[in-house]
N, CA and C atoms as an extended XYZ file, in Angstrom:
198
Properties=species:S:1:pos:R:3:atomname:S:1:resname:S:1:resid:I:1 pbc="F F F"
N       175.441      167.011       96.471 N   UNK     1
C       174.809      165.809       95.972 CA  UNK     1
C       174.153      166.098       94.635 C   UNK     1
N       173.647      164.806       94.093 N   UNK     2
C       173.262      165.112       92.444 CA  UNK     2
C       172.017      164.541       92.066 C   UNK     2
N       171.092      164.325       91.849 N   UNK     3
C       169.633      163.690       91.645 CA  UNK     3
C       168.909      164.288       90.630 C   UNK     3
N       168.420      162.922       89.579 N   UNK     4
C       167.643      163.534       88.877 CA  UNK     4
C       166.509      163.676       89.775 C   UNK     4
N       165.348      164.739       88.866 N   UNK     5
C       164.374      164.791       89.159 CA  UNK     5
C       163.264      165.181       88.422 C   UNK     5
N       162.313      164.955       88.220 N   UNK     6
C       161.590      165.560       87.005 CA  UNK     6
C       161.636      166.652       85.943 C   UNK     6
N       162.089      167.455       86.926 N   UNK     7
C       162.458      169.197       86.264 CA  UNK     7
C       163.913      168.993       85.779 C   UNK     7
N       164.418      168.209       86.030 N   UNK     8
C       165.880      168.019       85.419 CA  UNK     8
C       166.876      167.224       86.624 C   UNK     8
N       168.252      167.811       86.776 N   UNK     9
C       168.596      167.676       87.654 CA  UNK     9
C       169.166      168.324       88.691 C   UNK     9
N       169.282      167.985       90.020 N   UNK    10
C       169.091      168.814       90.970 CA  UNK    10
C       170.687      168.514       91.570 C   UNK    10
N       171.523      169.834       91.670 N   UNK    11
C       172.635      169.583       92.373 CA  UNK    11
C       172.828      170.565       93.918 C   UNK    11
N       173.090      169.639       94.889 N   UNK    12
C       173.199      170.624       96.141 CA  UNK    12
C       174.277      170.940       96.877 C   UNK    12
N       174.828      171.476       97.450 N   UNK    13
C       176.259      172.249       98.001 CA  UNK    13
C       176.607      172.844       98.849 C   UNK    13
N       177.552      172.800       99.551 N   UNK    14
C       177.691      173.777      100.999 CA  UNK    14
C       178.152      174.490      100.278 C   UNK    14
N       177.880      175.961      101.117 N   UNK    15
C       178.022      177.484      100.354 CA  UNK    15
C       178.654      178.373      102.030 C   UNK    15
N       178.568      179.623      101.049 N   UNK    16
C       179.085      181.146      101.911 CA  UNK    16
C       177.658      181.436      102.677 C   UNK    16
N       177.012      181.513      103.449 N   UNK    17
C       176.445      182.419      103.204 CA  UNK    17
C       176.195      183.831      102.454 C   UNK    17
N       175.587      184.349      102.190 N   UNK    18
C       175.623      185.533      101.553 CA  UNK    18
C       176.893      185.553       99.700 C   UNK    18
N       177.640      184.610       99.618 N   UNK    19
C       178.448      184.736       98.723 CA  UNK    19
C       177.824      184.352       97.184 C   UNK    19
N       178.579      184.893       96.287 N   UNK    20
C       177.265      184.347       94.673 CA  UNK    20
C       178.263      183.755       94.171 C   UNK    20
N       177.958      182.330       93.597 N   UNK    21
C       178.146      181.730       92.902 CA  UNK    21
C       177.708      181.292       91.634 C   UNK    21
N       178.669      180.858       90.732 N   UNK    22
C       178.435      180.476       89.717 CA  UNK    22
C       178.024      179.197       89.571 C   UNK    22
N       177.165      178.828       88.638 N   UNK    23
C       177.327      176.917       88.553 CA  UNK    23
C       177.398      177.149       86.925 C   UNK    23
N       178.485      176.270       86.608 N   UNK    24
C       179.142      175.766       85.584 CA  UNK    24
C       178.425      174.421       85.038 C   UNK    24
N       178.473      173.793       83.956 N   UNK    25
C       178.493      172.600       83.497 CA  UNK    25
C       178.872      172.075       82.347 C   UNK    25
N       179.513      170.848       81.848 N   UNK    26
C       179.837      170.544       80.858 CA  UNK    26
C       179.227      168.925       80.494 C   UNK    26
N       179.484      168.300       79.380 N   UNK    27
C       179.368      167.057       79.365 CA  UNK    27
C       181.096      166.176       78.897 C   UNK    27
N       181.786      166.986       79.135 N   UNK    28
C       183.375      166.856       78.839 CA  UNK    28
C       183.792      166.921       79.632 C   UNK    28
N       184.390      166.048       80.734 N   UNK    29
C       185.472      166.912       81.980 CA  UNK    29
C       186.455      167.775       81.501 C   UNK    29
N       187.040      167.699       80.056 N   UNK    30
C       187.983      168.413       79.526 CA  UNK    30
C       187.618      170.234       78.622 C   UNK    30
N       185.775      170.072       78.862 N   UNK    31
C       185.667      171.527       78.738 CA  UNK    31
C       184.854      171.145       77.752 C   UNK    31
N       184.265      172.166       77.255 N   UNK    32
C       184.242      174.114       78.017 CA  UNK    32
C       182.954      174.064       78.717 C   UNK    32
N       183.411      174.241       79.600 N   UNK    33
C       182.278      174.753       80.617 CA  UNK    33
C       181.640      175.960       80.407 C   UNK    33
N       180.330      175.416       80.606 N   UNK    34
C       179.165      176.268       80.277 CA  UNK    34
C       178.634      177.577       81.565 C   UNK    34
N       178.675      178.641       81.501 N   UNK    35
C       177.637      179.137       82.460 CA  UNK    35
C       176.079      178.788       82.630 C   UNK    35
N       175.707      178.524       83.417 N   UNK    36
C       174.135      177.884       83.200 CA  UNK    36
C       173.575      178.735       84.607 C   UNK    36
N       174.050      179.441       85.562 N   UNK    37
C       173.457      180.027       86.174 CA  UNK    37
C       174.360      181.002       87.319 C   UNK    37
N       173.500      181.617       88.391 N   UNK    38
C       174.119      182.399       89.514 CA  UNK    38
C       173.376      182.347       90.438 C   UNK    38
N       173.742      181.688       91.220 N   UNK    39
C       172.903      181.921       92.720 CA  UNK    39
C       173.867      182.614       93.890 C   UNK    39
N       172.949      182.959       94.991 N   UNK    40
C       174.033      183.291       96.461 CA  UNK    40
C       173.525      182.911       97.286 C   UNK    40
N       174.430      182.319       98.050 N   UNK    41
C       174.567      181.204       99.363 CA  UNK    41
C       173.626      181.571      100.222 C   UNK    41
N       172.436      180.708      101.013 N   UNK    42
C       171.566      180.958      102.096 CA  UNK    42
C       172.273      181.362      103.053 C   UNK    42
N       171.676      181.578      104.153 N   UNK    43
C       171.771      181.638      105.355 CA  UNK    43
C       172.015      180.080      105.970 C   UNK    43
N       171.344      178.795      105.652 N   UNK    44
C       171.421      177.451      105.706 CA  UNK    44
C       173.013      176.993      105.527 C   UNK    44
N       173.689      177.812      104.504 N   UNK    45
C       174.903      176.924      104.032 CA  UNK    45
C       174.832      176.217      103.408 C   UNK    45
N       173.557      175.679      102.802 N   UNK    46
C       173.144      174.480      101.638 CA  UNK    46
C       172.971      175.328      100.524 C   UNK    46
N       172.939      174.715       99.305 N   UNK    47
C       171.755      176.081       98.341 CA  UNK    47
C       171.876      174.935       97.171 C   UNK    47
N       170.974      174.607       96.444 N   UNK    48
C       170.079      173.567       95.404 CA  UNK    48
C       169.815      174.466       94.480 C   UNK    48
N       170.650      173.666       93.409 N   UNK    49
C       170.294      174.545       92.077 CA  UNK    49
C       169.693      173.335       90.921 C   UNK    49
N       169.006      173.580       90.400 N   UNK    50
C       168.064      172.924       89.226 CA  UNK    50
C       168.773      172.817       87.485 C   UNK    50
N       169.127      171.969       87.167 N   UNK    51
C       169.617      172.300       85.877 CA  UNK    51
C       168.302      171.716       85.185 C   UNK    51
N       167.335      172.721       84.692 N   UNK    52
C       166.402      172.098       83.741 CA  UNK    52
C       166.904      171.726       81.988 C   UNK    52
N       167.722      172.450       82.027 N   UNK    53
C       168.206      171.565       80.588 CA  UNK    53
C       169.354      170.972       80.157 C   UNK    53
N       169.269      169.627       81.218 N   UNK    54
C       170.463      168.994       81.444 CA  UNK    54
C       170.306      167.947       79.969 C   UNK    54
N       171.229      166.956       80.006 N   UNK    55
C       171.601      166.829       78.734 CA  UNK    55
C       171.143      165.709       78.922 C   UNK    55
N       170.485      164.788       78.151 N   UNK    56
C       170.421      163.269       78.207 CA  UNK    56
C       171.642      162.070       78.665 C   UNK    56
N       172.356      162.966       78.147 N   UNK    57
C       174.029      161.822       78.826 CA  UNK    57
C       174.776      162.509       80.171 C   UNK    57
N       175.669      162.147       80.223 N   UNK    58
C       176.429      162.576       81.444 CA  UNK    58
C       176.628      164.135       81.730 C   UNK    58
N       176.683      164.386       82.254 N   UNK    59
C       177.020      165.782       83.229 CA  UNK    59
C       177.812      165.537       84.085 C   UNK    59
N       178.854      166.798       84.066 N   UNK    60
C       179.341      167.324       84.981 CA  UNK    60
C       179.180      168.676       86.007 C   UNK    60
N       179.362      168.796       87.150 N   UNK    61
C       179.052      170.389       87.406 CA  UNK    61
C       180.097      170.679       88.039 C   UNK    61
N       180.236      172.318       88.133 N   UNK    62
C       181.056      172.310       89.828 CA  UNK    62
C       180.578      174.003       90.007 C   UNK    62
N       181.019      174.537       90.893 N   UNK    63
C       180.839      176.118       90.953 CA  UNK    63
C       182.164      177.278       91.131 C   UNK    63
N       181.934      177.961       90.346 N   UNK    64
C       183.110      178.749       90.837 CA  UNK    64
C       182.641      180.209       91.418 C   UNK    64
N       183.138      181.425       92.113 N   UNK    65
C       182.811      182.431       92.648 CA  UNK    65
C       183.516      183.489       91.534 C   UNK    65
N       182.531      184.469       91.280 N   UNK    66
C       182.760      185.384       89.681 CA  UNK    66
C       184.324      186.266       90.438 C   UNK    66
């Protein structure tokens, strides 16, 4: 799911446990995707990542595994 929120915006995701992911973003579906971070999967299977310097216009995200 996707929500702004004060700190920016907040995207959330079923995950690996234990697995690290990347989160990507662009404001182009056609590229270039940005690295903007790395997290690894809870124990939950959820995991919420924060884009604080999301862009005033549209965003895209998705994640890929390095």
């Amino acid at each position: 799911t996707l929500a702004t929120i004060p700190a920016g915006r907040q995207v959330s995701f079923a995950v690996a446990p234990g697995y690290v992911y990347r989160m990507l973003q662009t404001t182009n579906m056609a590229g270039p995707w940005t690295s903007i971070g790395t997290l690894t999967g809870p124990e939950t299977g959820v995991s919420t990542f924060i884009d604080t310097n999301a862009s005033t216009g549209q965003s895209f995200y998705r994640t890929v595994t390095p």
